[in-house]
N, C-alpha and C positions, 0 to 999 in steps of 0.2 A: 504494500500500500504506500502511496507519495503521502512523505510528511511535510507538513506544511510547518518551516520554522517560526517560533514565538516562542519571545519570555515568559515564565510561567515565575510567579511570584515565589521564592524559595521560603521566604517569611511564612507567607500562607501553605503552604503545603506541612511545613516545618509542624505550625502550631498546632494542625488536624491530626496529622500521621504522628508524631513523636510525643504531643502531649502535654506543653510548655504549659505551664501556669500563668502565665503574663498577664492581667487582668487590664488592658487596655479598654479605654473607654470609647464607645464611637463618638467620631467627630475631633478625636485629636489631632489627626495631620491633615485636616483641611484646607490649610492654605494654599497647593496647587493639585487641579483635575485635570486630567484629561479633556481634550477637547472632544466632544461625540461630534456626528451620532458614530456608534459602534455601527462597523460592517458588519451586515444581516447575512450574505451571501450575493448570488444572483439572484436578479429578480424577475428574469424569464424562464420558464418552463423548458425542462429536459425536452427533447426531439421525441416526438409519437406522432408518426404519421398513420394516416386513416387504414381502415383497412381496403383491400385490393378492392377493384368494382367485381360486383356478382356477376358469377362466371352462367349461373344457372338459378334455376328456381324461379320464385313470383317477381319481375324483373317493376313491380307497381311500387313494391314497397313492404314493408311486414316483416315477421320472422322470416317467411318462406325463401330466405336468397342466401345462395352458397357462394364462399371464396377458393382462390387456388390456393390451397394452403402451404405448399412449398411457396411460395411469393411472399404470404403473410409473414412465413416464417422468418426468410432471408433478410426479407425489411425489418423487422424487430429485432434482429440479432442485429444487425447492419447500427443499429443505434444502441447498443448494451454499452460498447465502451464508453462513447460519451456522454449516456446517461450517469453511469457507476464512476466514470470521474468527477463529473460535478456532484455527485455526493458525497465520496468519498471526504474531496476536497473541501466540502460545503462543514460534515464534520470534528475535521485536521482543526479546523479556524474555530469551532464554535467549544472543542473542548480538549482534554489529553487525554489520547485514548492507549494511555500506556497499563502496561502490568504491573499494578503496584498493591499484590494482593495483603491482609494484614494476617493476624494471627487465628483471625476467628474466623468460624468453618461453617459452613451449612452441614447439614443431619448427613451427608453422604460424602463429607470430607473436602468440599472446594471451597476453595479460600474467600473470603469476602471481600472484595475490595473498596479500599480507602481512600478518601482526599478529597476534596473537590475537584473537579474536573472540566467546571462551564470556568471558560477562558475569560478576563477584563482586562480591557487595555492596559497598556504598560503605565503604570505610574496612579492606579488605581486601585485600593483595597477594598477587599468587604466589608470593615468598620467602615471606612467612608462613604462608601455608596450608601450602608445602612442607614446614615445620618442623614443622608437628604430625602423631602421629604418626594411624594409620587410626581407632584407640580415640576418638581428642580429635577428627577430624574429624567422625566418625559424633555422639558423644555433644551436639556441638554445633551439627549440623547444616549446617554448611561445604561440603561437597559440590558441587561446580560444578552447576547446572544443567544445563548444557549439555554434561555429560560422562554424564548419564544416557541411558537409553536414548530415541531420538527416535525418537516414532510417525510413524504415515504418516496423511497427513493425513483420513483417515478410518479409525478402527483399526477399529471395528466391522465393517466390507464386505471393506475393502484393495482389492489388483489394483493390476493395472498402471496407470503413469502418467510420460507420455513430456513431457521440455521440449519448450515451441513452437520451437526451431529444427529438431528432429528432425522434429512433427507439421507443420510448414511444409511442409519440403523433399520428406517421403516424399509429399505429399499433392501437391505441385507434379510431383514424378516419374511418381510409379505413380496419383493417384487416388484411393489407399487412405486414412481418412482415421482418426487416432487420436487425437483430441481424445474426451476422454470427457464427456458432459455433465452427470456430476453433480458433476465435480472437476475442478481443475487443479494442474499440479504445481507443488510450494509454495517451493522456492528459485530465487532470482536466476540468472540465465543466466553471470553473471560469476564465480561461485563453482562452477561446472560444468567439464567439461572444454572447452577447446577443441573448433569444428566448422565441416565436417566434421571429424577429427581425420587426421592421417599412417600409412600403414599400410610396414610395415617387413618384408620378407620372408628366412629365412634362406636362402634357396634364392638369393636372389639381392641381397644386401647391396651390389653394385655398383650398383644403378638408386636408393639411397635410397628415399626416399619415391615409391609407385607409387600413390600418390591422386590423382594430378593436382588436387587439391585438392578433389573431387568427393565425396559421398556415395556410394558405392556402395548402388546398388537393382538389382531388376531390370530395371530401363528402360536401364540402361550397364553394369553390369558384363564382358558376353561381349567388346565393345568394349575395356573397360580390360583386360582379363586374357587375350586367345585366345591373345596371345603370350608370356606368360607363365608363365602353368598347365600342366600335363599336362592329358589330358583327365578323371581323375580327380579333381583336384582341383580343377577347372573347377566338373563337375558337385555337387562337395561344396558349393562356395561358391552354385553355384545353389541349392541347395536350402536351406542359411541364409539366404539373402533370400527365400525362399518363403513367406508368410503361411498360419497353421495356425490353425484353430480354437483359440479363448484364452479364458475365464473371461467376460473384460467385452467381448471380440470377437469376435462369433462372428453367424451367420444366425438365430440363434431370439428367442424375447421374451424372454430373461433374458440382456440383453445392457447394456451400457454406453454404447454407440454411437449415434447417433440414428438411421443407417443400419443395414442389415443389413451385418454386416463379414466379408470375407475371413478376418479374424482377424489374428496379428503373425510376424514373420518375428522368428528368433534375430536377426538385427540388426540388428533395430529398437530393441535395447538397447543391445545388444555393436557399434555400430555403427563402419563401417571395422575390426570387429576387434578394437577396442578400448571404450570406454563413452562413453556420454552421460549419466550418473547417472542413468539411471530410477529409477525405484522402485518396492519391488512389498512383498508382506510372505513372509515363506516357508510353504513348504504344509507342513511337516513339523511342526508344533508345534500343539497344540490345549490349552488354549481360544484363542478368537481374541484375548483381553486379553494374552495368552504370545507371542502371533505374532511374530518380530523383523521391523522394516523391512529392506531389502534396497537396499543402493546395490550397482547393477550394476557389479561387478568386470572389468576388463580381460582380453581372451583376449591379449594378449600374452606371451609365455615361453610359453606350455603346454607348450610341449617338454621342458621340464624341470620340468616339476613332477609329482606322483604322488599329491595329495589334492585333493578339488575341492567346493566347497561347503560353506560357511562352517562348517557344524557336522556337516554328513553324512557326509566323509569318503569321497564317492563315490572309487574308486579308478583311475580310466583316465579319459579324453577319453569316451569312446563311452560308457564308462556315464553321467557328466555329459550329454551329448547327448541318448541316449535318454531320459534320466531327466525332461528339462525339458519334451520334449516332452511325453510321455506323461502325467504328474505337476503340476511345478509349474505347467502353465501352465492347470490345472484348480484350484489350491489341492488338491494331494493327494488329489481325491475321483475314483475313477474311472466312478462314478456317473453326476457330471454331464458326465467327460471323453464319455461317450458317447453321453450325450443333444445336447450340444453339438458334434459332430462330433471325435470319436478320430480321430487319426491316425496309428499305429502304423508306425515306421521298419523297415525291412529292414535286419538288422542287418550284415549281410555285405557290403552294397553302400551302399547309402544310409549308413548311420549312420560305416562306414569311413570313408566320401568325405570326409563331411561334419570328420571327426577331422585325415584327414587334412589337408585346407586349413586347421582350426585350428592343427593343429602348426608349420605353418612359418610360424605371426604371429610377429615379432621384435621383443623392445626396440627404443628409439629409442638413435642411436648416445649413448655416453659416452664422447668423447674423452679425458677424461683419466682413466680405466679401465683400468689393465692384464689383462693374461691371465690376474690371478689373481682381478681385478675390484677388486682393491686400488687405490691412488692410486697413478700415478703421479708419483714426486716431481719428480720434470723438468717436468712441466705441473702440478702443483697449486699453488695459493697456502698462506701457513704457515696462516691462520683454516682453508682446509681440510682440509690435514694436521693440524694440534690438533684437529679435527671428529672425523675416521677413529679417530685414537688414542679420544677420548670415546665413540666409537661403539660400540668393541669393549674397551669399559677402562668408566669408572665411570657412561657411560648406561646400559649393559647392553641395549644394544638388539642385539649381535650374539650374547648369548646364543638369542637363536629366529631372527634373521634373520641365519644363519649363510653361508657358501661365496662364490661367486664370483655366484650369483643371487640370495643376501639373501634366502635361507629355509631353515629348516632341514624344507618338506616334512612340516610335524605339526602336532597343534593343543595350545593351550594355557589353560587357563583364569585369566585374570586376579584370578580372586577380588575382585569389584570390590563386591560386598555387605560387604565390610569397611568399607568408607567412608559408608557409608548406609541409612536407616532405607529398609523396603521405599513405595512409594508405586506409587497411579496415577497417571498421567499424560495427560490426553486419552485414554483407553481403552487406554495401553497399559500392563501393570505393568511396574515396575522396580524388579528385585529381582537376584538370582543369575541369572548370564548362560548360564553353564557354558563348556566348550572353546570356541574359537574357531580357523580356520583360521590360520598364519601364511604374511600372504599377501608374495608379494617385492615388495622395494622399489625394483626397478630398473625409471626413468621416471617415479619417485615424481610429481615437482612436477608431471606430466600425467594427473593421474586423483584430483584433490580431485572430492569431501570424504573423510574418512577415516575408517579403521576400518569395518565391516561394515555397519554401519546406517547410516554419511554423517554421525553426528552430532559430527564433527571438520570443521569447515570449513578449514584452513590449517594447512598444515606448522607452521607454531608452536603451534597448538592440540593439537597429535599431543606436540609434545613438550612443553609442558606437563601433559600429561594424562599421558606414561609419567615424569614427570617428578613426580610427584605418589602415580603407583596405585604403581612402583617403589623410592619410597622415594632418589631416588638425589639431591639437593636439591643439585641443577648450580647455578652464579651465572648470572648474565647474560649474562655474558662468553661462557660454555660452552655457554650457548643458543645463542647467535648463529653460535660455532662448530662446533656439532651441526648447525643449519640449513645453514650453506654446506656442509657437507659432505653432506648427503641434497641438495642441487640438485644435486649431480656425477652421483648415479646415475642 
């Protein structure tokens, strides 16, 4: 990958990753800023040309029209390089996408990584940006780059797009193969979640982790799970690993695949249960410059939550379910859902099944978690008791990520157009976001990147960023112990 050179503050890195106690105040070395605005990237749209004219079919209009799909094909590869270098590169500028993992491990032994990583011009810190207020950010153009909204690395097309450890293993198991040829997915493997990842059941919190470290496909699961499952949620779980006609996977010529594809199974994202960061863009927003990117959110808790989808509000499991099949995994069109093979769930049996085997995904254990989900002070350290008080005292972060699950179950809108002048971005605007899910935080440090679109690489980037849009202008100190206290959950 081309690295794009820039100073990265050694200060700051220093006092995240090492620890320093320095209790500086915001707003002490105010006397010279940078001049803004921060470069956003480019602001035209990656190359996606149309697709070929129909070769055959209803020549009126309609589904009914076929392309030469060796043509489609050639043409979309013909623009993969200069799409993936302008994201690449788009990136390099907005963060450090180096390996800087620390000591602490998710449930299956991969490192977590540390630091901040959204890039601010030379001669600019995060106490000082903190100190100024939304007005003087905006008017000056300060703005983190890497806090705005992050396109997908084709905004004009979208769809899915799966990291190579998942298109690896699914295509070593099942055959099925999800590498798309006109794209690849554009972040580092080490800033992903753990894989496979640990899958945690509440039905049965004595067997811990029942992954055997495995990928669940359909090539193993009945093996992993016969004695485990009912036969209900046996058969649910079958049919999430089930491959269904998808937008850029599917049998016909308007496909993404270089083969005719089966299409993706629900966890081929959600996978073990849990995410592998894919990325897609959502089907409910139109124009496609509006589309938000989509970091595949964990099915773990579902049993306690009651809103679903990032901005939808879908309100049950089974509606979420149905909804993705039918819907997202078309871009909202059901047009082409059914030129490209619909496959419409039975809601009574199928769609239950399938709700049910989500319900009982469980968090990963929190030892030092009481009953109330509070700290236990007999196992916690003091950095992460000063953490829990900042948590629910002057980070204001338990004002939405409230109870013993760390949500309060609604969506909230940040108002983040206060800090910035509207712009495009690589084809995607970024402007007014509106509500947003408030999704729980328990198992946090196993399911980076963060916030809905993924454009939070690291727990320290999250709390800078609510550390900045909140107004609540925490020291160093307070970072650090914010941080130890979001690893407990």
């Amino acid at each position: 990958m081309h690295r794009l050179t820039r100073a990265v503050s050694l200060t700051l890195l220093c006092a995240l990753a090492c620890g320093t106690d320095n209790e500086d105040q915001p707003g002490n070395t105010m006397a010279t800023l940078p001049q803004g605005p921060v470069d956003t990237g480019p602001s035209d749209p990656p190359p996606n040309a149309p697709l070929p004219p129909a070769m055959c079919g209803d020549m009126n209009g309609g589904g009914d029209q076929h392309v030469d799909f060796p043509t489609l094909m050639a043409t979309k590869i013909a623009e993969k390089d200069t799409a993936m270098t302008r994201q690449l590169a788009l990136l390099e500028q907005r963060y450090d996408l180096s390996d800087r993992a620390g000591a602490l491990r998710m449930t299956r032994g991969k490192p977590v990584q540390q630091g901040v990583r959204v890039r601010l011009p030379d001669g600019l810190t995060w106490q000082d940006l903190a100190a100024l207020t939304p007005e003087q950010v905006r008017e000056r153009g300060l703005f983190p780059s890497g806090f705005r909204a992050l396109p997908h690395p084709k905004q004009p097309e979208g769809g899915m797009l799966f990291p190579p450890s998942t298109i690896d293993e699914v295509l070593r198991q099942t055959g099925r193969d999800l590498q798309r040829f006109d794209l690849d997915f554009d972040l580092p493997e080490h800033l992903i979640p753990e894989f496979p990842p640990a899958i945690f059941l509440t039905t049965r919190p004595d067997l811990g982790d029942v992954s055997q470290g495995k990928l669940v496909t359909t090539d193993n699961f009945f093996e992993l799970f016969k004695c485990i499952l009912n036969p209900k949620q046996l058969d649910g779980l079958r049919l999430l690993l089930t491959p269904f006609a998808q937008q850029q996977f599917n049998f016909t010529d308007d496909r993404r695949s270089e083969r005719p594809s089966q299409g993706v199974a629900c966890l081929d994202c959600h996978i073990n249960g849990h995410t592998n960061g894919a990325t897609h863009l959502v089907g409910d927003i139109r124009d496609q410059a509006h589309r938000n990117r989509i970091d595949t959110t964990s099915l773990r808790g579902l049993n306690v939550q009651h809103v679903f989808g990032s901005q939808r509000a879908l309100m049950s499991v089974e509606d979420f379910t149905e909804f993705e099949q039918r819907a997202a995994y078309f871009d909202g069109d059901p047009v082409l859902a059914t030129k490209k093979g619909l496959n419409p769930l039975e809601r009574g049996s199928q769609v239950q099944n399938m709700a049910e085997f989500q319900k009982i995904l469980d968090f990963p254990p929190a030892p030092k978690l009481g009953v109330d989900g509070r700290l236990d002070p007999q196992k916690a350290n003091a950095r992460e008791l000063r953490g829990q008080e900042l948590f629910f005292g002057k980070a204001r972060c338990g004002e939405c990520h409230s109870g013993a699950h760390y949500t309060d179950g609604t969506l909230h809108d940040l108002q983040l157009e206060r800090f910035f002048e509207p712009a495009t971005i690589n084809g995607i605007v970024s402007d007014a976001e509106g509500p947003m899910k408030t999704f729980t935080l328990r198992g946090l440090k196993e399911s980076p990147p963060y916030l809905h679109d993924g454009r939070l690489l690291t727990i320290d980037d999250t709390i800078e960023f609510f550390n900045l849009v909140l107004e609540t202008r925490l020291t160093d100190a307070e970072k650090r112990d914010l941080r130890a206290f979001l690893y407990t959950l």
